[in-house]
Structure formats: C-alpha cells, structure tokens
ROSE-836778 format. One record per residue (C-alpha): residue in one letter; x, y, z; residue number from 0. Coordinates in steps of 0.001 Angstrom, whole numbers. Example, Ala and Ser with C-alpha at 12.3 -4.5 7.8 and 13.67 -1.06 7.14 Angstrom:
<nodes>
NODE aa       x       y       z   i
NODE  a   12300   -4500    7800   0
NODE  s   13670   -1060    7140   1
</nodes>
This chain:
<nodes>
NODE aa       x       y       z   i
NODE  x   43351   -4475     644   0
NODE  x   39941   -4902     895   1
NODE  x   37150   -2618    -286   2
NODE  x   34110   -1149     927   3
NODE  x   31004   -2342    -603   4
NODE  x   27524   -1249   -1202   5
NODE  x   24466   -3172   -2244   6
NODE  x   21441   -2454   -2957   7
NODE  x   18126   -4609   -3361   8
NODE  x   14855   -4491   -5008   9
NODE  x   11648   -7307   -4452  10
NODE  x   12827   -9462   -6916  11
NODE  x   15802  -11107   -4901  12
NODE  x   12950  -12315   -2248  13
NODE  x   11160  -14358   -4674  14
NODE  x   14023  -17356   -4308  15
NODE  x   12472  -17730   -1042  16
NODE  x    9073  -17759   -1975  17
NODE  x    7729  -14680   -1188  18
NODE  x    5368  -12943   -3881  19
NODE  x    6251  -10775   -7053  20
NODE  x    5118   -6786   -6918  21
NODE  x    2622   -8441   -9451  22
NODE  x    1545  -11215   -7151  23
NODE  x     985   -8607   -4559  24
NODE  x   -1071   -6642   -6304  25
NODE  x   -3243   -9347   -7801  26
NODE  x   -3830   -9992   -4311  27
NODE  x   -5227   -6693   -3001  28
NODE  x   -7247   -6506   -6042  29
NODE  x   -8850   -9501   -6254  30
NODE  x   -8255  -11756   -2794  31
NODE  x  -11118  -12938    -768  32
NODE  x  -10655  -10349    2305  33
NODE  x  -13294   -9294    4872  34
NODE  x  -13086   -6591    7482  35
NODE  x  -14635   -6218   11034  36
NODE  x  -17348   -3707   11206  37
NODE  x  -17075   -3755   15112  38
NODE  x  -14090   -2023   17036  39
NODE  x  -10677   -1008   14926  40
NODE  x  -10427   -1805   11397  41
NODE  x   -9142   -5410   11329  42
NODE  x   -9036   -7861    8001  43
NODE  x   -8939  -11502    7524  44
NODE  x   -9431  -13799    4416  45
NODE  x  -11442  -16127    7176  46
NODE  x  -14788  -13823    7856  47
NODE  x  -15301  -16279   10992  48
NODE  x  -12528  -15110   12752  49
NODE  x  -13689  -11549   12873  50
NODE  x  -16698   -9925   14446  51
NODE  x  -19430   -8411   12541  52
NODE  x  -17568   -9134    9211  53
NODE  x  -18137   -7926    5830  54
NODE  x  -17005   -7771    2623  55
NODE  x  -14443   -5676     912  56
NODE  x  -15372   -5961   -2172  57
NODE  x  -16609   -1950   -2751  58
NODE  x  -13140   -1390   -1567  59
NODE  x  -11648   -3399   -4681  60
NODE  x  -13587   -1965   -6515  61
NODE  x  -12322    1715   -5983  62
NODE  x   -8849     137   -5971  63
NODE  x   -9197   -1533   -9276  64
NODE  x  -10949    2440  -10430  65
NODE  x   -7513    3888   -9571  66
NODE  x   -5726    1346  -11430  67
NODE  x   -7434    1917  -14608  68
NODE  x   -7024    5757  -14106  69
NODE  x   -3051    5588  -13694  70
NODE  x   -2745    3363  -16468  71
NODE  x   -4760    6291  -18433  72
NODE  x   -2443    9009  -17128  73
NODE  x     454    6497  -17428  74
NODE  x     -23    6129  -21238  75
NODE  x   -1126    9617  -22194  76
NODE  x    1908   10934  -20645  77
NODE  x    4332   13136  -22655  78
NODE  x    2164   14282  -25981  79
NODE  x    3855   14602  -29381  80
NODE  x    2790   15537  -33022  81
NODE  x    3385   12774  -35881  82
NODE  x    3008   13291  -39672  83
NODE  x     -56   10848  -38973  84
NODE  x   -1656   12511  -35666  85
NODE  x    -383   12083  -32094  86
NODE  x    1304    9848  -30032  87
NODE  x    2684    9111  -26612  88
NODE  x    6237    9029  -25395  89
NODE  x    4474    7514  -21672  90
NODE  x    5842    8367  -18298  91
NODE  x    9008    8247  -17697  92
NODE  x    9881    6908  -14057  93
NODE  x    7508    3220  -14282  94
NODE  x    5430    2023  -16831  95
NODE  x    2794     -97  -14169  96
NODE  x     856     623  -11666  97
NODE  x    1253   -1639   -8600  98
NODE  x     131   -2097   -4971  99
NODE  x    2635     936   -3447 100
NODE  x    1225    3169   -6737 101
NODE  x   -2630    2235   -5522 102
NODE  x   -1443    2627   -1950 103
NODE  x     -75    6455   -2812 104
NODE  x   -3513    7723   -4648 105
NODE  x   -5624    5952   -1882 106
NODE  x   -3668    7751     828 107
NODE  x   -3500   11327    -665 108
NODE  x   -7601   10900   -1432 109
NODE  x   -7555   10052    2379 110
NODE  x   -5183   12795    3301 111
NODE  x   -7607   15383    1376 112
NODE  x  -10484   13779    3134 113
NODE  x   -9157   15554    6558 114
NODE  x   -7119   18354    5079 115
NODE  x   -3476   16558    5174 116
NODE  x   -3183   16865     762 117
NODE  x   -2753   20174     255 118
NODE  x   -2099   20150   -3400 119
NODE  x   -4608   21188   -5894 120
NODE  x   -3869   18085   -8107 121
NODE  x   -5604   15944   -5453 122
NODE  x   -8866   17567   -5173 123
NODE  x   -8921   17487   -9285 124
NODE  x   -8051   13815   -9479 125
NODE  x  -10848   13315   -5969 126
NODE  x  -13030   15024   -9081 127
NODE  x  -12609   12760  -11428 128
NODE  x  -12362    9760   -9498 129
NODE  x  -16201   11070   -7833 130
NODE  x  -17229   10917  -11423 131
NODE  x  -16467    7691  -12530 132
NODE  x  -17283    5757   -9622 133
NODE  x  -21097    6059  -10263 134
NODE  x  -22938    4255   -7502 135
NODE  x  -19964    2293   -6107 136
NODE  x  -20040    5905   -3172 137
NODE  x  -23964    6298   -3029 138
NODE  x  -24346    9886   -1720 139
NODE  x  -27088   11976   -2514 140
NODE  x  -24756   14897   -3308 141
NODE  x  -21096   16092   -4152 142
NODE  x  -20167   16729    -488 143
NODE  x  -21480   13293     417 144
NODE  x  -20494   11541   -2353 145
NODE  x  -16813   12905   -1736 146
NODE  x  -16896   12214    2366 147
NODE  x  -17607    8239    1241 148
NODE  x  -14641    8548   -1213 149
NODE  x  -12311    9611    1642 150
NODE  x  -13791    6934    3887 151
NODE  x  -13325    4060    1291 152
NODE  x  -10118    5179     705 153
NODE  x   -8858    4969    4303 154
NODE  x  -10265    1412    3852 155
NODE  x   -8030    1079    1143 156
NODE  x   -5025    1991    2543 157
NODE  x   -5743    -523    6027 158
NODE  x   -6199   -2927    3347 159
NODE  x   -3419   -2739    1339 160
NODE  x   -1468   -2798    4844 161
NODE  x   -2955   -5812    5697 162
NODE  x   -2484   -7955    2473 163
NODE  x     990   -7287    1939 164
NODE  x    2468   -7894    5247 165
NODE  x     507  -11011    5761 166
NODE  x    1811  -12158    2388 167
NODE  x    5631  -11101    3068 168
NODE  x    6061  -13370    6198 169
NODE  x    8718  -16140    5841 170
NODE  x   11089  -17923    7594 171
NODE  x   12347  -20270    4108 172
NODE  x   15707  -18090    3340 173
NODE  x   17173  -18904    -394 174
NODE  x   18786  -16848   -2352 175
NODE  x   20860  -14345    -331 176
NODE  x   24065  -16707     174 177
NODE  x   26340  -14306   -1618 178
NODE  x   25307  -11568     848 179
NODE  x   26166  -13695    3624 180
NODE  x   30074  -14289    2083 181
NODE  x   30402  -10614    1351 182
NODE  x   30105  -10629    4713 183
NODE  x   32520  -12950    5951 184
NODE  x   34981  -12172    2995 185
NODE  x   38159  -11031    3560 186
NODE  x   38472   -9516     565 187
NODE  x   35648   -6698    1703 188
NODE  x   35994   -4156    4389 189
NODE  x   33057   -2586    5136 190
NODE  x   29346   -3379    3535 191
NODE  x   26456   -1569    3452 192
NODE  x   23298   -2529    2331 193
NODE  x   20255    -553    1016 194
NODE  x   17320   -2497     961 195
NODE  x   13731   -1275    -460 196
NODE  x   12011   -4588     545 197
NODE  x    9795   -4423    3361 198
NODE  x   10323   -8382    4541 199
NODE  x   13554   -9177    6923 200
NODE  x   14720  -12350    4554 201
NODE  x   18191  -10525    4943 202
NODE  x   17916   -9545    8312 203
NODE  x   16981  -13754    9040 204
NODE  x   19636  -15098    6671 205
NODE  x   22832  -13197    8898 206
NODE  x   21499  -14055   12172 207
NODE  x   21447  -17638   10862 208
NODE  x   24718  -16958    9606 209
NODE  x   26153  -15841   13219 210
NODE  x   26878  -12508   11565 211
NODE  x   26205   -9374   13719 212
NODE  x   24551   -6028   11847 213
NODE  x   23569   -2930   12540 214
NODE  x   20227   -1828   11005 215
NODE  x   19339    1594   13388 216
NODE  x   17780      93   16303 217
NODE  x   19386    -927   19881 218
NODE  x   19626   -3902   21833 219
NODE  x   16974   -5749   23449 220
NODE  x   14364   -3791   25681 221
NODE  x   12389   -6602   26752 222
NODE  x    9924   -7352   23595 223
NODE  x   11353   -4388   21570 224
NODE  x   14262   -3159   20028 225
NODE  x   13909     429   20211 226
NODE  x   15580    3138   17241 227
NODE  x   19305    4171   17915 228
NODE  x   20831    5576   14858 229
NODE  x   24203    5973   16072 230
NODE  x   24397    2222   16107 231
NODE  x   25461    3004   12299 232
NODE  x   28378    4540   13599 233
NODE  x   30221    2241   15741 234
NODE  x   33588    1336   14031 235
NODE  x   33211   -2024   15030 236
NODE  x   30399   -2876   12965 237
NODE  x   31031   -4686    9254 238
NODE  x   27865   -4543    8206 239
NODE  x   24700   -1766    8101 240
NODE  x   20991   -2217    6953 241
NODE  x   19245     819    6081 242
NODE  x   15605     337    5001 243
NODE  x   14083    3384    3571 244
NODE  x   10753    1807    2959 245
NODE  x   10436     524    6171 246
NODE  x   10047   -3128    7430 247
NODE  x    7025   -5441    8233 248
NODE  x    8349   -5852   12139 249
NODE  x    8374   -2200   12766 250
NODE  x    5953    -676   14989 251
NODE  x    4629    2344   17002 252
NODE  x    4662    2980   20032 253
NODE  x    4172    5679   22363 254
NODE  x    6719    6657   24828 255
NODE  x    8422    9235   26786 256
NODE  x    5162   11579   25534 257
NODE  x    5457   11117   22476 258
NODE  x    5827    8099   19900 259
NODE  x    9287    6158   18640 260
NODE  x    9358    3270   16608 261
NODE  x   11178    -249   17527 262
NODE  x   11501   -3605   16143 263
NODE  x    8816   -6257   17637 264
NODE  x   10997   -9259   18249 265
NODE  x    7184  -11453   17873 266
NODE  x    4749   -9357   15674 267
NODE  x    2432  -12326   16242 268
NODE  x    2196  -12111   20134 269
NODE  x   -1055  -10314   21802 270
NODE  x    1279   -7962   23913 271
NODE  x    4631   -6801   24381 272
NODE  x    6748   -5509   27617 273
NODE  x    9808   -3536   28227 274
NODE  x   12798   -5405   30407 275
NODE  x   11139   -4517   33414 276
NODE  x    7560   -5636   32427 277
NODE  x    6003   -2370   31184 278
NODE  x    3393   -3038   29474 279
NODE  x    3891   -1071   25988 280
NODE  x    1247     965   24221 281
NODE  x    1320     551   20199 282
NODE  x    -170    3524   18427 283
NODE  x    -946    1610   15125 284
NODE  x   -2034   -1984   14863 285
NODE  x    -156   -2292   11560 286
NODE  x    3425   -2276   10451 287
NODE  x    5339     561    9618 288
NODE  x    6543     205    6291 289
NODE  x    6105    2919    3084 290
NODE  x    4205    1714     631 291
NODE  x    3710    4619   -1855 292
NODE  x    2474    6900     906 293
NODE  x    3103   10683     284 294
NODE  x    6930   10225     424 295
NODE  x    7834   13828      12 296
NODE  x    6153   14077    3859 297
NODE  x    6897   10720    5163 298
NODE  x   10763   10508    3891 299
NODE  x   11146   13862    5975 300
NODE  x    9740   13086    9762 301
NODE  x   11067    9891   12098 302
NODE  x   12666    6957   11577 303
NODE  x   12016    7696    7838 304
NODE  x   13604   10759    8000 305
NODE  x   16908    9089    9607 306
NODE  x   16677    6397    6827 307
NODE  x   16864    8482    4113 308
NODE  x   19938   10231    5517 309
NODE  x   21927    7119    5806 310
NODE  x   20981    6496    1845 311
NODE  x   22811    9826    1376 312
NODE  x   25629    9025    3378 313
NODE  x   26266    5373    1826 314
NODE  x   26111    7312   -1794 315
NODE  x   28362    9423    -648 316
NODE  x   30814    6680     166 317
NODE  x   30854    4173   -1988 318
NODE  x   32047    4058   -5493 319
NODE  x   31257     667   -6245 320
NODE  x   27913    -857   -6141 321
NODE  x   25704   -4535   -6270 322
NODE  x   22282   -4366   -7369 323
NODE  x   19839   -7012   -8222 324
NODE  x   15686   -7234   -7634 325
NODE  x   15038   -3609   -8644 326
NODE  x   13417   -2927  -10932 327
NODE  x   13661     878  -11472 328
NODE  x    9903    1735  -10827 329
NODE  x   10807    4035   -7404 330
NODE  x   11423    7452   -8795 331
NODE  x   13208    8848   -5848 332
NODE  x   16050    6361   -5806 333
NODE  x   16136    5911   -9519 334
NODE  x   17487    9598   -9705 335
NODE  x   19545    9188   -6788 336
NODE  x   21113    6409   -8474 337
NODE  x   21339    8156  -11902 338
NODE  x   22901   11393  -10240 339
NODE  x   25442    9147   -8529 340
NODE  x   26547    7474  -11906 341
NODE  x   26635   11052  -13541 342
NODE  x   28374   12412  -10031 343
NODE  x   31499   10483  -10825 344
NODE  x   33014    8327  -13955 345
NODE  x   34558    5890  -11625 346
NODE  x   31200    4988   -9715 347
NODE  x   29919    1472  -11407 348
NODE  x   27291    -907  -10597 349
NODE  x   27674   -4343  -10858 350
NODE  x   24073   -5654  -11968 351
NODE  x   22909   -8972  -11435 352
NODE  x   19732   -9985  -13289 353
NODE  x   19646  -12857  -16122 354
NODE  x   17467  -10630  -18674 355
NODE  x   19014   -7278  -18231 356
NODE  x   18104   -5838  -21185 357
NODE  x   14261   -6099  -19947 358
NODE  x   15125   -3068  -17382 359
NODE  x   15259    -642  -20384 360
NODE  x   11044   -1336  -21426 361
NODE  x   10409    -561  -17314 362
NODE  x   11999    3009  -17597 363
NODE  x   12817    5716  -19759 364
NODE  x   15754    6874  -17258 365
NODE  x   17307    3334  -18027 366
NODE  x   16987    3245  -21391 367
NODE  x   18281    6416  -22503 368
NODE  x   21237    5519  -20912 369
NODE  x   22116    2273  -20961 370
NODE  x   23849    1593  -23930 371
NODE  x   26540    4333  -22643 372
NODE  x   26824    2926  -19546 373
NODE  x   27641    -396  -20186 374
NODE  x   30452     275  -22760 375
NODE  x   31973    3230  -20312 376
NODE  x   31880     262  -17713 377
NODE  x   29906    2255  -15549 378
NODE  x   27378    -712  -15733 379
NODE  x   28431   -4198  -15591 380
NODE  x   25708   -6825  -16244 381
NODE  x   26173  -10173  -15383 382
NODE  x   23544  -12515  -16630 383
NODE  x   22577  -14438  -13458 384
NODE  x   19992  -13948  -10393 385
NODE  x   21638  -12102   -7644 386
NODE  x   20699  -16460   -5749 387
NODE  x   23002  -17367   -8983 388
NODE  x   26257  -15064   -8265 389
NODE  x   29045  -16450   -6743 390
NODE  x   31877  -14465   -4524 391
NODE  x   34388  -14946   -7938 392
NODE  x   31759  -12500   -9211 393
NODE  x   32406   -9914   -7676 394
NODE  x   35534  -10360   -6682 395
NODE  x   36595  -10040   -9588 396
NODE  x   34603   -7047  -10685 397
NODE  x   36513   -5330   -7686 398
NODE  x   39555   -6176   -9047 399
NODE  x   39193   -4263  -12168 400
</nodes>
C-alpha cells in the first residue's frame, strides 16, 4: 500500500546544481564588488555603468561585517558557567555562525527601530552598542544623528542583502534532485509533501521538466502572474505539495483589489507584467519576497507567510515518516518544530541523508544532545550519501521497516 511521504530540504541539496553555499552567500554580501544608484529607488549592480549616479557600498559592508563580529561575540559568550579554573562558555544553542539571513535579521530590526516597527527594548540596547563601535563609519555630530544614519545604512543593508542573494540563486542547471522526481512517480508512495526552506525554485524546475504537476499555493495562469490560492493544497487530486516558508526568489508584490497579494512572476527578468486581459500590474516592491532572517515572529504571522507556516503545521501533523537532507539545523523555529515532532511520537523517524552526519552535532546543541538516542531508538536513520547520491531502494526500503 503505499505511504505518504514528507520531505524536507535545507541549502545544501542546491549546491549539486551549482548554486552557492550559505557560506558562499555570505562571503558575497560581505565582500562583493556592489554599487548602488544614488538617483531614483534603491537599485544595485556589481557593473557601476549600468546604474545612474552610482556609488559604492562599501560603508554598507562595513556595518555588515560590524554585526558579524558582534554576533559571533554574543554567539560565544552565550550560556556562562563556573570552572575550578575560571569561566567558560557552553555557546548558543540553536547555530553556532552567523550568516547572510542572521546579518539580514539585525539589519532589519535596527531598520525597524529606525521608524518605530522594533518594539523591543533589546534593539535599542544592541542600536547602542552597535552606535558605539562604529566610530566614524555613521559621521553624525550627535547621538540622535549618529543613530538616524545607523537606521538609514541599515535599510541599505537589508536592499543589499536582497539583491546579492537572489541574483546569486538564479539557475536553470538542475542536478541533484532525481530522487525527488521518482518519489514522485513511485508507486510505492501515495501522497508527498515537501517542505522546502530554500528560496531558489531548482525543485519547482526539475518536476515541470519531469511532466509532473504540483501544487505549491498559487493558481493558474493570470496572464504574467500566478496569483496565491491556498486551497490549491487541498484538491484530492494533487500528489504532490510545495510549501515554502521562507519564501521564493519569483515571488512578488503586487497591489490589487485595494490592497496587496502576492503571485508568482512567470519572467522576473521582464520590464513589465499584465494580467490575461492586458492589465498592466502594479508591483509594490522591486525585490523578491523571500525571508531572509527578517523579524519572523511578525512576518511568519501576516500573508502568504502566514498561510505557509500553517501548511508546515498541517504536514507535521500528518506524516510520521520523514526525508531530510541540506539542513543544516541553524533555523531555530523549525529545529524545535522538528524536535517536538520526534518527542510528539516514538514512531515518527527521519530518514537523513548527508555523507558526514555526525558533523550536524558541532552546528547545534539541540542535535547533539540528542542524537546518540535517536539513532539507536531508530527515530533517526542516517544514511551516508548526498540526498543527489540516494537512490529510490533507499527509501524504499526505510518505509518498509
């Protein structure tokens, strides 16, 4: 009889197809040759000919590379304890490293305070310190001033960020995701739902090459647009489901009806887009909506976002047996959901796919506490291979047992 199936996916099953590492990313909004336009909206390009008025970003790194130093600080000085010899660290528990969606979250709550959208106290204290050590990188011949430029370069920071990752996730050269594409087609699998965190639509391109229809919560072509319809999960009809709670590199805003709804843009590279009937369709952000470390606790709880994260529930709720591979444990929101799930029920189990295994237990405390009991309750399966290494045997097998 077959089974229902869930998988979920982290970054590192893109990098068969050559897309970049977290690490790669990161390097890249750090360091990258990037200019901005100074004239009209905020607009970047590594090229400063093709932009108006253009200028460096380099001040920008520079507060970037500030935040990055200061989360590795709070990162390592986590967690206090005494020692016969002094004091040490036990470190944060959740990630270890700070990357592009961790620079991305501090930028956007200093922004958020800079126009009253942070409401926490913590913000303002870490704005403080932040002030402090940036010496003349904000120029300001006071607190207030110097703290308005800190906003302002932080907004920068966030457009930035934006910029560099979704010109760096584009790619058409699909390797690596074969064994989704035979889940799909096997018999031996009834329905399968996949949870992806990556913000690139490698999956999405691989089953349309395929021939295989999905659902992944938006509706059928509307001229340029694909526009968000939920209950497209629902339809019995449908094998297999994408949810994305992070959001996806060829979603956009636009406004309609009064108000705003996201779609898919079927050509994120074209000038324009139009409905069917040649309406000419208003985008309210230039960039793609995908999260990258933005205030989640606000973000997972509004839209399309919102919806997501409701279908993660859901799929938790019905599955019992799970593939993961390319995650590496560092997003504290789904770590726990995954944790409660294992602890929900003894019969849930994840098969993992990732040649070094063992290396998930130095990225997080939450793994490493409980691996070991895990893996000999069967709760955990590790299979030493890349998730482009697995075969259908595999798991076929695994769901077997």
């Amino acid at each position: 009889m077959p089974k229902d199936l869930l998988v979920f996916l982290g970054s590192g099953v893109s990098l068969e197809s050559g897309l970049p590492s977290v690490e790669a990313l990161t390097s890249a909004v750090l360091t990258g040759d990037y200019y901005e336009s100074t004239r009209g909206p905020t607009t970047f390009a590594s090229d400063p000919s093709l932009l108006l008025d253009a200028a460096s970003v380099a001040d920008v790194q520079k507060l970037l590379c500030l935040l990055g130093v200061l989360d590795q600080r709070y990162l390592q000085s986590s967690a206090p304890y005494a020692t016969a010899g002094g004091y040490r660290y036990t470190g944060a528990v959740y990630r270890s490293a700070t990357t592009y969606e961790d620079l991305f979250y501090l930028a956007s709550q200093i922004a958020g305070r800079g126009i009253g959208l942070a409401d926490d106290s913590t913000t303002g204290a870490f704005m403080d310190v932040v002030e402090r050590e940036a010496g003349k990188l904000l120029g300001g011949g006071c607190l207030e001033e110097r703290l308005i430029a800190l906003a302002r370069m932080a907004r920068r920071a966030t457009s930035l960020i934006e910029h560099v990752v979704a010109k760096m996730l584009q790619s058409t050269a699909v390797k690596g995701l074969e064994l989704i594409v035979e889940l799909a087609r096997s018999s031996h699998v009834g329905r399968l739902d996949v949870i992806t965190l990556n913000h690139d639509i490698l999956l999405e391109q691989a089953l349309v090459r395929a021939g295989i229809t999905y659902a992944d919560g938006f509706g059928l072509p509307d001229g340029d647009v694909r526009w968000r319809e939920d209950a497209v999960y629902d339809r019995p009809d449908t094998k297999v489901r994408i949810v994305k709670p992070h959001g996806s590199i060829d979603w956009f805003l636009f406004a309609r009806n009064g108000g705003e709804q996201h779609a898919v843009v079927r050509n994120p590279s074209a000038v324009e887009h139009r409905s069917a009937h040649g309406e000419l369709l208003k985008m309210n952000r230039s960039t793609a909506s995908f999260l990258t470390g933005v205030n989640k606790v606000a973000a997972y709880n509004q839209g399309t976002f919102s919806e997501m994260h409701f279908r993660c529930s859901e799929l938790f709720r019905r599955h019992d047996r799970m593939i993961m591979s390319g995650y590496g444990w560092a997003d504290t929101g789904q770590s726990l959901r995954i944790d409660h799930w294992l602890d929900s029920d003894e019969i849930h189990s994840i098969l993992l796919f990732h040649r070094r295994p063992l290396e998930l237990r130095t990225r997080s405390l939450l793994v490493d506490q409980a691996y070991d009991y895990r893996v000999k309750s069967g709760q955990v399966v590790p299979v030493q291979k890349w998730l482009s290494e697995a075969s259908l045997s595999d798991v076929t097998d695994w769901l077997r047992k």
